[in-house]
N, C-alpha and C positions, 0 to 999 in steps of 0.2 A: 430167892429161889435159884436152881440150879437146871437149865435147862440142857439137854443131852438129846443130840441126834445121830443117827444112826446112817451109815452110807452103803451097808455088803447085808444082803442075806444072813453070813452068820453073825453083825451086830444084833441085827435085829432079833434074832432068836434068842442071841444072850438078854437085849433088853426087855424082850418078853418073858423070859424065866424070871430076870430077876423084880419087873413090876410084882409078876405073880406070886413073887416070895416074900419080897420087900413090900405090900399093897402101904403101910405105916407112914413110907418116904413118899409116896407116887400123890401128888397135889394132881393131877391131871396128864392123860396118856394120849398119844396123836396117832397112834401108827408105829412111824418110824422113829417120834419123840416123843420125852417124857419132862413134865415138869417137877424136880425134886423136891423138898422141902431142904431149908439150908442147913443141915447139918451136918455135922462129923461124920455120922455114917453117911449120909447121899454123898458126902464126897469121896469114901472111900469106896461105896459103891458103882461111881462114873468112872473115876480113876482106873479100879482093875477093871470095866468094859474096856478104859484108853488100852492100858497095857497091855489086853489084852487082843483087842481089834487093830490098835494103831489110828493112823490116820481116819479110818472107818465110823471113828466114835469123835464127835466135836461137843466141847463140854464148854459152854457160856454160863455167865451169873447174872440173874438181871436184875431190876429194879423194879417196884414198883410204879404204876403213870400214874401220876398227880393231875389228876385235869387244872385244879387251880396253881399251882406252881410249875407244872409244865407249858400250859398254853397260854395265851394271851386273852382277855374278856372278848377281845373283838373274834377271835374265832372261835369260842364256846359260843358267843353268841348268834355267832354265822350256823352256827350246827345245832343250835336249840331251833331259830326261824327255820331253817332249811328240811330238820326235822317235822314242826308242825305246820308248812304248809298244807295249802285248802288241795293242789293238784298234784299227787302225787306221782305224776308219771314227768313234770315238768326237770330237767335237768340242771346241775345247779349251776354252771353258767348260767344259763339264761333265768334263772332266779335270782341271779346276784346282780345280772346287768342293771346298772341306772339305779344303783344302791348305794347304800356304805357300806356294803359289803365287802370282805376280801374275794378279786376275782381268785378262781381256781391255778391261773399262771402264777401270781401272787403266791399262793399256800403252797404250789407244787416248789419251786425257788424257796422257801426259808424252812431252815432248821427250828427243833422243835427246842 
């Protein structure tokens, strides 16, 4: 998909005419962003907002997230328990202390 955000007033108005026109390309709208679908037109559609906004318009492509090829077992598993916990107001520090859990410093430090 092709993600496109918007920086000035009149990006934004461009991006909202063009959701409005283009609804075909628009996979999901934020506001000030829009998620395209990857095609020939959503790029030629980001492309003249760029030309035409400049700096105003930042057009990223992203990937889909893999939970099993992106993460590791041990923290889908920390985020399934930490999920079905019994006390849910409990923080997850201190649901992981005295575990085999990964602490929270842990997860914050490693890339995905």
């Amino acid at each position: 998909m092709l993600f496109v955000a918007t920086y000035s007033q009149e990006a934004r108005t461009t991006l909202r005419n063009v959701c409005r026109s283009h609804a075909d390309v628009v996979v999901q709208r934020f506001g000030r962003a829009v998620l395209f679908v990857e095609t020939a037109f959503a790029g030629f559609l980001a492309l003249r907002m760029r030309y035409k906004h400049g700096e105003d318009v930042q057009i990223e492509r992203t990937e889909p997230f893999n939970e099993f090829a992106d993460v590791s077992e041990r923290i889908r598993t920390a985020a399934r328990a930490y999920e079905e916990r019994r006390e849910q107001n409990t923080p997850y520090a201190k649901f992981a202390a005295g575990t085999e859990l990964p602490d929270p410093d842990e997860l914050r430090g490693r890339e995905l």
